[in-house]
Jmol script that loads the backbone (N, CA, C; Angstrom):
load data "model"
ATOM      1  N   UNK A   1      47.121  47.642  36.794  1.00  0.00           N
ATOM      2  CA  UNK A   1      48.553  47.659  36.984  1.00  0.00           C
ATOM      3  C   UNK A   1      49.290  47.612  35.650  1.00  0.00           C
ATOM      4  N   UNK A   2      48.715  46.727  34.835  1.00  0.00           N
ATOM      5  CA  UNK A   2      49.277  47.143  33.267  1.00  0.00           C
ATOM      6  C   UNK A   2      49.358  47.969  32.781  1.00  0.00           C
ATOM      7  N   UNK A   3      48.387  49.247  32.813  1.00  0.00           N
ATOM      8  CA  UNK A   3      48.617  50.028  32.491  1.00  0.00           C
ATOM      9  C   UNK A   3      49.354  51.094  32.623  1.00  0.00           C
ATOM     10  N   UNK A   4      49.964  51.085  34.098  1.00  0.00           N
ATOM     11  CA  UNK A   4      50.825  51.730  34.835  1.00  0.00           C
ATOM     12  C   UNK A   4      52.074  51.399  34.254  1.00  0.00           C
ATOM     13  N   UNK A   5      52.178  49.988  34.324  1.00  0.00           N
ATOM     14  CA  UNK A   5      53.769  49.443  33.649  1.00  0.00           C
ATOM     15  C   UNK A   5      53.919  50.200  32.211  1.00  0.00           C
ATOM     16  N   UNK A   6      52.495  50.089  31.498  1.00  0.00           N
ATOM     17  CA  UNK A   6      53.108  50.849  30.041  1.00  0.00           C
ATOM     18  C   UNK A   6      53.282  52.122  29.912  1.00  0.00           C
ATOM     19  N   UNK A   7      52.646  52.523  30.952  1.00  0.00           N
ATOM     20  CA  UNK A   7      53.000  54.174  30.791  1.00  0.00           C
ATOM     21  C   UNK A   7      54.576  54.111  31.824  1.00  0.00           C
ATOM     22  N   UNK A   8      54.758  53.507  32.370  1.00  0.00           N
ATOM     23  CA  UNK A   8      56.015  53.613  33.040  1.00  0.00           C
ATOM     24  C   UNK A   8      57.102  53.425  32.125  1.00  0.00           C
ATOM     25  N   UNK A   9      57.164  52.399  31.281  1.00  0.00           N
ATOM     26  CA  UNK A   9      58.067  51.949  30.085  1.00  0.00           C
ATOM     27  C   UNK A   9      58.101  53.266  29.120  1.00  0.00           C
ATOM     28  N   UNK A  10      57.067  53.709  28.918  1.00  0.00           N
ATOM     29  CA  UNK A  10      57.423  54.750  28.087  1.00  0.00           C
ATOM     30  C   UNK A  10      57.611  56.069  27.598  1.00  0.00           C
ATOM     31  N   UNK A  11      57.177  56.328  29.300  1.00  0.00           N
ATOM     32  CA  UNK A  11      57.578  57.704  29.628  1.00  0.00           C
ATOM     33  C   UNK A  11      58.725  57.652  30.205  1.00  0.00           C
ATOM     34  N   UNK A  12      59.353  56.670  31.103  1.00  0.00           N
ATOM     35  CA  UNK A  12      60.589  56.529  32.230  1.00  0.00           C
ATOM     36  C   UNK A  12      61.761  56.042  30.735  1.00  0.00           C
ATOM     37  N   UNK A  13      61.397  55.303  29.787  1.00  0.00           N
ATOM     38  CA  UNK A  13      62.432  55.189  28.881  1.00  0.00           C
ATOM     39  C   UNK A  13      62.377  56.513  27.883  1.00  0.00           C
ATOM     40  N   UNK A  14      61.599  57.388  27.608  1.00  0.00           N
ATOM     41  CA  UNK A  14      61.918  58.432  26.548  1.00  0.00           C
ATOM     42  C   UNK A  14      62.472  59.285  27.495  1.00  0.00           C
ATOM     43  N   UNK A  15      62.370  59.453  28.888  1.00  0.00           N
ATOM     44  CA  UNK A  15      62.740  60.866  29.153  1.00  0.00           C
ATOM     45  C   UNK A  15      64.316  60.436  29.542  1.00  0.00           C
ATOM     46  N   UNK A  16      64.557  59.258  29.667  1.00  0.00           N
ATOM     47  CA  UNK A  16      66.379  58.792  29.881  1.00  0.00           C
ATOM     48  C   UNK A  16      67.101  58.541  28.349  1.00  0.00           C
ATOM     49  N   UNK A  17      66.336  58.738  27.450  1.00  0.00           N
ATOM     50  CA  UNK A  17      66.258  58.377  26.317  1.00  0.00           C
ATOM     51  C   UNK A  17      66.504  59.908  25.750  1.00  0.00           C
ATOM     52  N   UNK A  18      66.124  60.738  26.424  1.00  0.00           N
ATOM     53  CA  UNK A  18      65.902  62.487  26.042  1.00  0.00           C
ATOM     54  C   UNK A  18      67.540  62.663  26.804  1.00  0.00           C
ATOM     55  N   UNK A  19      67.860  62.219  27.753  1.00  0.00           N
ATOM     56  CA  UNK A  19      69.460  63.140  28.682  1.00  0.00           C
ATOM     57  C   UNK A  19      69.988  62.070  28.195  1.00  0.00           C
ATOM     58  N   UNK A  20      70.143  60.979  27.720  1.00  0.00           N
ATOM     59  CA  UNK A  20      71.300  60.425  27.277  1.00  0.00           C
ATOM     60  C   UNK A  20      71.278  59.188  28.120  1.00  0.00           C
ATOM     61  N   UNK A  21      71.072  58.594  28.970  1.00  0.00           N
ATOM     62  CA  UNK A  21      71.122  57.143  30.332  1.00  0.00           C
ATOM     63  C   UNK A  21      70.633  56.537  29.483  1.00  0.00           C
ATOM     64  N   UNK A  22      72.036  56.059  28.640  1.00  0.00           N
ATOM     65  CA  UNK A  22      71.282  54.489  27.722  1.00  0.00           C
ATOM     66  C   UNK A  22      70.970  53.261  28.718  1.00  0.00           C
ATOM     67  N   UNK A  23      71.599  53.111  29.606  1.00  0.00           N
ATOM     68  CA  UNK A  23      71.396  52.038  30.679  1.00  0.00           C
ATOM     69  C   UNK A  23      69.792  51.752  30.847  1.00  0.00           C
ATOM     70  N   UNK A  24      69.320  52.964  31.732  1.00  0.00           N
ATOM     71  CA  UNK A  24      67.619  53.035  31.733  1.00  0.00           C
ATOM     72  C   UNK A  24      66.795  52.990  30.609  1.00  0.00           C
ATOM     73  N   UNK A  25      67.155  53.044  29.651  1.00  0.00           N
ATOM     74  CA  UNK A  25      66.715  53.108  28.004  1.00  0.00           C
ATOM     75  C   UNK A  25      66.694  51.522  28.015  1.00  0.00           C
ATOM     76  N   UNK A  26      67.578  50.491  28.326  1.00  0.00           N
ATOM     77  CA  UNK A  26      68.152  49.597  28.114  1.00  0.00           C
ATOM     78  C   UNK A  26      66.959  48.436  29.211  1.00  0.00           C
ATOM     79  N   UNK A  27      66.788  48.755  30.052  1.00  0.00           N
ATOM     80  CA  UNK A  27      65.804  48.433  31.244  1.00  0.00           C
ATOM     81  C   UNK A  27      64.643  48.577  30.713  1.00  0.00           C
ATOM     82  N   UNK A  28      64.089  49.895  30.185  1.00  0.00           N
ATOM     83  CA  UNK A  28      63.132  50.016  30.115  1.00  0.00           C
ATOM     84  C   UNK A  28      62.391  49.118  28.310  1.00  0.00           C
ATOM     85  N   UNK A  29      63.411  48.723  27.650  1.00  0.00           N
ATOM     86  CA  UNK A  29      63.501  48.201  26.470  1.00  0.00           C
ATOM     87  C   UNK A  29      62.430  46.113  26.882  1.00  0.00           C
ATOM     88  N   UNK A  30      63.447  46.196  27.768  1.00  0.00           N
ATOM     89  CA  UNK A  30      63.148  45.058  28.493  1.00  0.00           C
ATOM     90  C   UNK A  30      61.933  45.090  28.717  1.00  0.00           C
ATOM     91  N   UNK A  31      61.324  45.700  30.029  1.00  0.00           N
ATOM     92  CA  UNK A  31      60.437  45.660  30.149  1.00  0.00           C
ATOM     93  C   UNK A  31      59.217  45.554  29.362  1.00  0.00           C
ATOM     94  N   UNK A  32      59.405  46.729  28.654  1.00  0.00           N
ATOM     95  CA  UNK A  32      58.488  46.919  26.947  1.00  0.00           C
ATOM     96  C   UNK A  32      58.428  45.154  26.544  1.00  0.00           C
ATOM     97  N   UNK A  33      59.389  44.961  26.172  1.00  0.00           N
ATOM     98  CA  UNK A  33      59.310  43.648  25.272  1.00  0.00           C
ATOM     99  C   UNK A  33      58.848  42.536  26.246  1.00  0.00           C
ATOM    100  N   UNK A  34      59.210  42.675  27.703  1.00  0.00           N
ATOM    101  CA  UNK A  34      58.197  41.372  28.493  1.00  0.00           C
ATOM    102  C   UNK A  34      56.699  42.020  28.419  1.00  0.00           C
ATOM    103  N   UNK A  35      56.794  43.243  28.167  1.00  0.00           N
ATOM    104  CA  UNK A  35      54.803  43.382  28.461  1.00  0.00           C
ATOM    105  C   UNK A  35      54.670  43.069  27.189  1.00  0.00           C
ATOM    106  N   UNK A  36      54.895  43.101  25.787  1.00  0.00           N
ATOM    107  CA  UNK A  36      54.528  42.242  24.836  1.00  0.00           C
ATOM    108  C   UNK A  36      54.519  41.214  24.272  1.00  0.00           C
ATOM    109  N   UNK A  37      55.445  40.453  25.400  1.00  0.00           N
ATOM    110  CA  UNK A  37      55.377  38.739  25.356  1.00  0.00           C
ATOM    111  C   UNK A  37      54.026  38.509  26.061  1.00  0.00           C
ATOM    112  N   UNK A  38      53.819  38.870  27.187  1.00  0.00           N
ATOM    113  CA  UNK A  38      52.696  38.706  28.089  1.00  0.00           C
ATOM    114  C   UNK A  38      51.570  38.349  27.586  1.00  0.00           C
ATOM    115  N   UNK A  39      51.180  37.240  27.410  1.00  0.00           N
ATOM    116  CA  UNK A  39      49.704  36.856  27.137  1.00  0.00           C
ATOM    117  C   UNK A  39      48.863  37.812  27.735  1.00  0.00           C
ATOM    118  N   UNK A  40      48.769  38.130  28.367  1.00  0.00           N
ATOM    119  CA  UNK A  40      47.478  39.287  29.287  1.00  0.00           C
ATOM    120  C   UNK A  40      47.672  40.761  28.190  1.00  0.00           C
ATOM    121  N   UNK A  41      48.301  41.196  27.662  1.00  0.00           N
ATOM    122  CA  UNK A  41      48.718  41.909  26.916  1.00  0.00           C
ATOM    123  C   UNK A  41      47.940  42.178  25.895  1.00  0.00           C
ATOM    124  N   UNK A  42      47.290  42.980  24.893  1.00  0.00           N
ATOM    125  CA  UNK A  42      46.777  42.365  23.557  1.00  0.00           C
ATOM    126  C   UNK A  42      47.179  42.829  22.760  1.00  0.00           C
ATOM    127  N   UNK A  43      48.162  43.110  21.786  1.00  0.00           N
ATOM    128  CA  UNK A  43      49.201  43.076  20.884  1.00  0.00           C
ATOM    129  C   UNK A  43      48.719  43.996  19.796  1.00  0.00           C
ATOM    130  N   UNK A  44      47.434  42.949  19.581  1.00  0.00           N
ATOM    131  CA  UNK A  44      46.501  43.549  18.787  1.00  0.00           C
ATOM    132  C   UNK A  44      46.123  45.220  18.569  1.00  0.00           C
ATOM    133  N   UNK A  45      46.325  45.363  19.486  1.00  0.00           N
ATOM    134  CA  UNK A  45      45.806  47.195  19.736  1.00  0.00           C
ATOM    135  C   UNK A  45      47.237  47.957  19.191  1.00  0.00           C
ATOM    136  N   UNK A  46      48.470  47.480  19.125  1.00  0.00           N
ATOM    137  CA  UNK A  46      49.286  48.236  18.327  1.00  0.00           C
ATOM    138  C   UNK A  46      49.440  48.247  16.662  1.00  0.00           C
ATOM    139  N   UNK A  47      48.165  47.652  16.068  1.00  0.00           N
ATOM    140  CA  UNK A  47      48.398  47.102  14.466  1.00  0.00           C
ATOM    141  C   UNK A  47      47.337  48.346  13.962  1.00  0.00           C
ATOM    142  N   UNK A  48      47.450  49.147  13.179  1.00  0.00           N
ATOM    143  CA  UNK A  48      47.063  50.670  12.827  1.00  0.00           C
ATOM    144  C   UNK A  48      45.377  49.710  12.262  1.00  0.00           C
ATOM    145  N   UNK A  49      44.294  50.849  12.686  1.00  0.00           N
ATOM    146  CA  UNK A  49      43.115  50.194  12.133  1.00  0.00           C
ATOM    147  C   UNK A  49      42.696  51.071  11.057  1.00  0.00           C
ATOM    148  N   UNK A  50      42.101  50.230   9.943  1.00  0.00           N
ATOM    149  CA  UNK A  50      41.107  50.238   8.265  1.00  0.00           C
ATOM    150  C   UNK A  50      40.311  51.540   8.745  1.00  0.00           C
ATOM    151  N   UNK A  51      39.782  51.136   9.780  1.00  0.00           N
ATOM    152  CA  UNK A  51      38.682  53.052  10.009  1.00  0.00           C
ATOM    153  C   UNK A  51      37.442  51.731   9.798  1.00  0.00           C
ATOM    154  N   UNK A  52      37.539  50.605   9.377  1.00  0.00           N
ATOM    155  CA  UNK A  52      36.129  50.059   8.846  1.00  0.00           C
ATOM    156  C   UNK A  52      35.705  48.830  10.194  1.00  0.00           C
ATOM    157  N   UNK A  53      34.678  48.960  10.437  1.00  0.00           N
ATOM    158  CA  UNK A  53      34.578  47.830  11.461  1.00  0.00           C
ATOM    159  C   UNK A  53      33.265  46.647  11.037  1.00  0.00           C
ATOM    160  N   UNK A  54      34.130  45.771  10.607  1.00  0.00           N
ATOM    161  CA  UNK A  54      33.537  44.857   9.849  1.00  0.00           C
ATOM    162  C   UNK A  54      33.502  43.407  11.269  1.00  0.00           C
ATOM    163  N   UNK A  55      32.474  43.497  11.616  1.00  0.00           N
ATOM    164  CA  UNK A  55      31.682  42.430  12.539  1.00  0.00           C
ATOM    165  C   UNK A  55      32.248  41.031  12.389  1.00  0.00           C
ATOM    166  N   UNK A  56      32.518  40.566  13.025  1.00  0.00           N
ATOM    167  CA  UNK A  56      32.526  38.946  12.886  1.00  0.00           C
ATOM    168  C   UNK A  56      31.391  38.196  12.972  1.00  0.00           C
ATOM    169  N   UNK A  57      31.301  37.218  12.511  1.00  0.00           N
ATOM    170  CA  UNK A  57      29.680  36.703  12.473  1.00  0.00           C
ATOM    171  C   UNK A  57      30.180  34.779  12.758  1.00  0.00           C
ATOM    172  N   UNK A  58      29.603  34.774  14.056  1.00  0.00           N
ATOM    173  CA  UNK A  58      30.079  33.193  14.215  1.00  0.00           C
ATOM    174  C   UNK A  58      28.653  32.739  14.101  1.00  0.00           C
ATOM    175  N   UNK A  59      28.905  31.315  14.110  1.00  0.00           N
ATOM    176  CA  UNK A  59      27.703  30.474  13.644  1.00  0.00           C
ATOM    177  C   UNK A  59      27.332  29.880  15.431  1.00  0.00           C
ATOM    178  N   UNK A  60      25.910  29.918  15.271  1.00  0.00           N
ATOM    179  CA  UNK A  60      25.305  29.693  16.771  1.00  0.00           C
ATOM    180  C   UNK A  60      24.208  28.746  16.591  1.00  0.00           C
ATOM    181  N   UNK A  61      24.579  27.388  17.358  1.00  0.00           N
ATOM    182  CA  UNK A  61      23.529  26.460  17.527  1.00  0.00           C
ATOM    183  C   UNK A  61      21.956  27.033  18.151  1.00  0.00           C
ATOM    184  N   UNK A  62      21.143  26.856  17.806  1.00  0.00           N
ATOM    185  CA  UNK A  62      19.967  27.087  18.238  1.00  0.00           C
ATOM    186  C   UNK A  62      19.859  26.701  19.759  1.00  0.00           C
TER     187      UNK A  62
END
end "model"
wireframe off; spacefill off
backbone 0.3
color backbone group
């Protein structure tokens, strides 16, 4: 269902955003910004990536 909401936010706000309905622009702004408050969300995936994937290495009790 998240994913639906983000493609809804940002196709339903560019194309009111394309004829001019700042109102729905205005709604759909909202929305955007509660799905990136949303803990369930991961934020993370909008921060541009290095190309390098450097492992995390946690420490593990035997």
């Amino acid at each position: 269902m998240l994913d639906d909401m983000v493609s809804f936010v940002i196709l339903w706000g560019s194309i009111n955003a394309w004829f001019g309905n700042w109102l729905p622009v205005a709604v759909a702004v909202v929305f955007g910004v509660g799905i990136l408050r949303a803990k369930r969300f991961d934020v993370g995936l909008l921060r541009p990536s290095t190309g390098v994937y450097l492992p995390r290495v946690v420490d593990r009790e035997p």
